[in-house]
C-alpha positions in Angstrom: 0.0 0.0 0.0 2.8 2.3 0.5 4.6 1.7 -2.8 1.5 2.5 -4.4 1.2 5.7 -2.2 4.8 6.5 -3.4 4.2 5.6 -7.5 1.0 7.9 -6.9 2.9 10.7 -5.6 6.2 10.8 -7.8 3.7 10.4 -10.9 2.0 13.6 -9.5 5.1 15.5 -9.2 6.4 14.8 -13.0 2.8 16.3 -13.8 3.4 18.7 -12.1 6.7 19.7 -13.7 5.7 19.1 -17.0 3.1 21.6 -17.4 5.2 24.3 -17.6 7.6 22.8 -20.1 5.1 22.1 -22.0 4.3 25.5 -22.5 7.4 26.7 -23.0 7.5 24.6 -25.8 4.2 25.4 -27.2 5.2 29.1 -26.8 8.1 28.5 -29.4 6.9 26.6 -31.7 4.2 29.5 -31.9 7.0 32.0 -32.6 8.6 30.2 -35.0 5.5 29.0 -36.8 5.1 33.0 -37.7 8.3 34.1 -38.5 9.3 34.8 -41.7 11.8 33.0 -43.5 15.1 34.6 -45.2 17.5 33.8 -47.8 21.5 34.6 -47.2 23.1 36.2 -50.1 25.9 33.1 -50.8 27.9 35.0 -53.7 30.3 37.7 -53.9 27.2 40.0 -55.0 23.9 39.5 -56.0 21.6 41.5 -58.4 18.6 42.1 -56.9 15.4 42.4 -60.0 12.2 43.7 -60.7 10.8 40.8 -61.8 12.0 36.5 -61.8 14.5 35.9 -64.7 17.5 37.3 -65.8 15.5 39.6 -68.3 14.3 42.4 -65.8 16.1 45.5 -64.7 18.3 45.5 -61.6 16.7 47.2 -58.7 19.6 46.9 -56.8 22.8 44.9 -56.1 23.5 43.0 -52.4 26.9 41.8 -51.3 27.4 38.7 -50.0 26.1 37.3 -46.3 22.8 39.6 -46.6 19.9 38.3 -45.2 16.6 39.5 -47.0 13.6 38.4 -46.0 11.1 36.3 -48.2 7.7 38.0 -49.2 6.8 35.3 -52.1 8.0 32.9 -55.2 7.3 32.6 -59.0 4.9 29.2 -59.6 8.2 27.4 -60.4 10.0 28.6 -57.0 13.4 29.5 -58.7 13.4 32.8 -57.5 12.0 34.9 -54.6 10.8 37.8 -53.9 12.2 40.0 -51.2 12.2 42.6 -48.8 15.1 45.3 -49.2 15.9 48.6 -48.4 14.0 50.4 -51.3 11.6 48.3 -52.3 10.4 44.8 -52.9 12.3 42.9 -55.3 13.4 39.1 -57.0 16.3 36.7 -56.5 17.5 33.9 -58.1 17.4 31.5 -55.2 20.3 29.3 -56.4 22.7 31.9 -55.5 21.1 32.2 -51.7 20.8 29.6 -49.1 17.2 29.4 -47.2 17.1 29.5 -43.8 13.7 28.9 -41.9 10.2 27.5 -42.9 9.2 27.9 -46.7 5.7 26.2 -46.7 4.2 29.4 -45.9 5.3 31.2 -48.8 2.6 32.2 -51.2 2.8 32.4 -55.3 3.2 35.8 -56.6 1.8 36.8 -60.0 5.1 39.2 -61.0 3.1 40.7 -63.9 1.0 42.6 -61.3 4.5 44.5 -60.6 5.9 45.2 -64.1 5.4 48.8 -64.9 6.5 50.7 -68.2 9.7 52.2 -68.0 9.2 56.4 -66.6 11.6 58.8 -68.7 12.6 61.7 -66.8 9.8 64.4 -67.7 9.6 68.1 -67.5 7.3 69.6 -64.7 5.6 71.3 -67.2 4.7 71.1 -70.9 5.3 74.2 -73.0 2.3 75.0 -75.7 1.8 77.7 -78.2 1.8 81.4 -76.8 -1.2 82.1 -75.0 -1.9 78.8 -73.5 0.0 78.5 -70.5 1.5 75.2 -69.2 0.2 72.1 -68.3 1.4 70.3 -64.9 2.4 66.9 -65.5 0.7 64.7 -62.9 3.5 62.8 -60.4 3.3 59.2 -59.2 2.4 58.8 -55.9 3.9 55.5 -53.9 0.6 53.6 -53.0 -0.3 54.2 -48.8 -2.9 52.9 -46.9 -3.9 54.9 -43.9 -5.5 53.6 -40.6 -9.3 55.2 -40.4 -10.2 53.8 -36.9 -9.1 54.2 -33.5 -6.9 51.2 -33.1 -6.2 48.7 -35.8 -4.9 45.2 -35.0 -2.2 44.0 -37.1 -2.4 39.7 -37.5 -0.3 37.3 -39.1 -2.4 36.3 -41.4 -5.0 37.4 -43.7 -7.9 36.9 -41.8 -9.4 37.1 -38.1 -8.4 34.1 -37.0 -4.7 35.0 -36.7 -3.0 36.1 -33.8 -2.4 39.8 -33.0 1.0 40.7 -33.9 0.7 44.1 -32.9 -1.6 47.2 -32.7 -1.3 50.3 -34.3 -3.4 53.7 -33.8 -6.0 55.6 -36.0 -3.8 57.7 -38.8 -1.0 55.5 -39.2 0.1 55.3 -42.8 1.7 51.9 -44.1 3.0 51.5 -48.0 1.6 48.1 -48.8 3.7 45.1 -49.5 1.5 43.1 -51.1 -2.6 42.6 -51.0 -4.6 39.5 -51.1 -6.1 38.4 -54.4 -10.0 40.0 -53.3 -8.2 42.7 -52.3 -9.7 42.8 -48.7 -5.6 42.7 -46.6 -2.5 44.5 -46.8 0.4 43.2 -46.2 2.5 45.9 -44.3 5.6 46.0 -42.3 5.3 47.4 -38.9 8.2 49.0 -37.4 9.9 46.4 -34.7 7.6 44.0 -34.6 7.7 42.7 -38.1 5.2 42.1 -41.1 1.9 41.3 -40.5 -1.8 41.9 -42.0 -4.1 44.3 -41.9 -8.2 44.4 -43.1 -8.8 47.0 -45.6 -11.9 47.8 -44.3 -10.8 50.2 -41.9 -8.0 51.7 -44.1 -8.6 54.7 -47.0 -5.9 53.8 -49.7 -3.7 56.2 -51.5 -2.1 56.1 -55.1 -1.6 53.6 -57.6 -3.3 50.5 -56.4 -1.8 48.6 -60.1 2.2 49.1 -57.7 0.6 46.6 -55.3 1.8 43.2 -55.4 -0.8 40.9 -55.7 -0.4 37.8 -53.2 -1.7 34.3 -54.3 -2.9 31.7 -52.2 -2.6 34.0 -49.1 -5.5 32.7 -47.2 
């Protein structure tokens, strides 16, 4: 009878250790489940292009070791799109080496990103005497704008996601990206990473057609 009062007790008492473990584990598997993967730059340099293939224009050039974070892939997943300094751009991923979880990562239609080439123009255009000048119109960088009082940022496109962060009425965000019905952003908030946010409660600003569209978000 005591033996089984001792088996009862020491069973008890891993219990009661365990609990917390378990938690701690279920904590980081949480945080890793949502972070973002990267890729690490694994040549001397690495061009950095507006759209997947060899064709498009250099956006910008990387040296070696930089880590960019992944925002999508083309449908064949040889090259990625990524996050950099001035602006979302693609990589051929045979020159990187991924680090992190890559099942997450949505298609991206690139067309939805090519735009025609912008020659420098005038700020006005001159006409025959008499008729003045015309203002040429400038192109504004697409914003969307918090219109509520606070605004929950998730990571993922949809309600169901946990709250990454919360940001207050009249913050302005410059898109990332925007889900195929067009109803989430995909923004970057300042220290506490990427996330979503509805477009419900945002008023948009410039040229929605510079918004990557995100496939397969959901």
């Amino acid at each position: 009878m005591k033996l089984k009062a001792k088996v009862l007790l020491f069973t008890l008492l891993l219990l009661v250790l365990a609990v917390p473990l378990l938690g701690v584990v279920a904590s980081d598997a949480q945080q890793r489940q949502f972070a973002l993967p990267i890729v690490v730059v694994n040549t001397g340099n690495l061009n950095v292009r507006t759209g997947p293939g060899p064709q498009f224009t250099v956006l910008t050039t990387v040296p070696g070791g930089t880590e960019l974070p992944v925002l999508g892939r083309n449908q064949d997943s040889t090259w990625y799109m990524v996050a950099t300094a001035i602006g979302a751009g693609w990589v051929d991923i045979s020159f990187t080496i991924p680090r992190g979880d890559f099942s997450y990562v949505p298609f991206v239609r690139w067309e939805t990103l090519a735009s025609p080439v912008v020659q420098p123009l005038p700020q006005s255009l001159g006409l025959p005497t008499g008729a003045g000048n015309v203002a040429i119109p400038q192109i504004q960088v697409p914003q969307v704008i918090v219109n509520t009082g606070n605004l929950n940022v998730r990571s993922g496109p949809g309600a169901i996601y946990t709250v990454i962060a919360t940001v207050p009425g009249g913050t302005t965000f410059e898109p990332l990206g925007v889900t195929e019905d067009g109803a989430w952003y995909f923004v970057d908030v300042p220290r506490r990473g990427r996330g979503w946010i509805s477009a419900e409660y945002t008023i948009f600003r410039g040229s929605y057609d510079a918004i990557p569209v995100i496939v397969n978000a959901y």
